[in-house]
N, C-alpha and C positions, 0 to 999 in steps of 0.2 A: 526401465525406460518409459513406459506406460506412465506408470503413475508419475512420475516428474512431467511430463506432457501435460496430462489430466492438471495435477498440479499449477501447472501455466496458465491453461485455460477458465481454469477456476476462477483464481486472481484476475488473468483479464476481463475475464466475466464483472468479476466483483468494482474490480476498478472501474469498468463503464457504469457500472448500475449507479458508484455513486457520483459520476460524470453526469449520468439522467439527472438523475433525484436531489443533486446538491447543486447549488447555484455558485458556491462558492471552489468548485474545480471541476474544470470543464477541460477537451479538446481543443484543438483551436481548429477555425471554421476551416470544413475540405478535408479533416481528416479522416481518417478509412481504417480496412481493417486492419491494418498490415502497420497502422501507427498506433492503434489499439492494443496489438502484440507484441510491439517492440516496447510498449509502455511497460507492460505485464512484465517481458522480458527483463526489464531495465530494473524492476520491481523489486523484481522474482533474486535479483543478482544483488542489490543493494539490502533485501531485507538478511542474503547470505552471508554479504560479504564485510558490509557497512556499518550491518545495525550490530552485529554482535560487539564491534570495536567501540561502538558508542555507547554500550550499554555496560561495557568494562570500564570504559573512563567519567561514565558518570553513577558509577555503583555504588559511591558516599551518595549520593543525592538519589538515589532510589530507596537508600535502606532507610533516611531520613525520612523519606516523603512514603514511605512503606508501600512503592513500586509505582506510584502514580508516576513517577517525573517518565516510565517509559510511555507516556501518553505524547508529551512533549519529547521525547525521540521519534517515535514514527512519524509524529508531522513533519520531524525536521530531517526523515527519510525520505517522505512523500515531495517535500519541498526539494531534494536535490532531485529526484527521478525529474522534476517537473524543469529542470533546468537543462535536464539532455535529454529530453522527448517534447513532443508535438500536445502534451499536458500543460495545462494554465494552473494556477491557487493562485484566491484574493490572501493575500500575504498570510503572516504566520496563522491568526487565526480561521482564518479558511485552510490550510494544512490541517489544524489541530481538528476541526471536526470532520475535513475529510476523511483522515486519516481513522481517529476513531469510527465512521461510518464503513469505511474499508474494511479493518477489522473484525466488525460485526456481521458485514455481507460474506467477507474471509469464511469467518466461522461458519455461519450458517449454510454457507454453500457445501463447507466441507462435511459439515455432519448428513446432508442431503444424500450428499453422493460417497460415504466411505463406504467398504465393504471390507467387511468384518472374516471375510470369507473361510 
């Protein structure tokens, strides 16, 4: 249960940072932590539940494009989270490098803090 927790945190982490640092998706003004975690939340459950179905029905178009087209999935991940939370994107292409910028904060947070133990 920890680590799914940590997990959560991570991502929301990851998700504000590139809230700061990307102009192109933002919160919307007033929001807090508590729409920061349900972002994460929303995230955390779409990257579970969503992305996998999306990534079976465009799996001709991955093998073709030898797996870039899942670049244009997470955006179009990031873009639904961004339709049931307190999360803005300047349209598809503000997704597509939020999402990639996501990804990269994802990773990096998570090689930060695994424990190998």
């Amino acid at each position: 249960m920890s680590k799914l927790l940590i997990r959560w945190l991570l991502n929301t982490l990851a998700l504000w940072l590139v809230a700061q640092l990307y102009s192109g998706v933002y919160f919307a003004p007033g929001s807090g932590l508590a729409d920061y975690l349900v972002a994460g939340l929303v995230l955390g459950l779409a990257n579970a539940l969503v992305r996998p179905l999306l990534l079976l029905l465009t799996l001709p178009l991955n093998l073709i494009t030898l797996g870039l087209f899942t670049l244009v999935v997470n955006a179009l991940v990031l873009l639904l989270v961004a339709d049931v939370t307190k999360l803005a994107v300047h349209g598809f292409s503000g997704a597509f490098w939020g999402a990639l910028l996501l990804s990269i904060f994802s990773w990096a947070l998570s090689v930060l803090v695994t424990d190998d133990g």
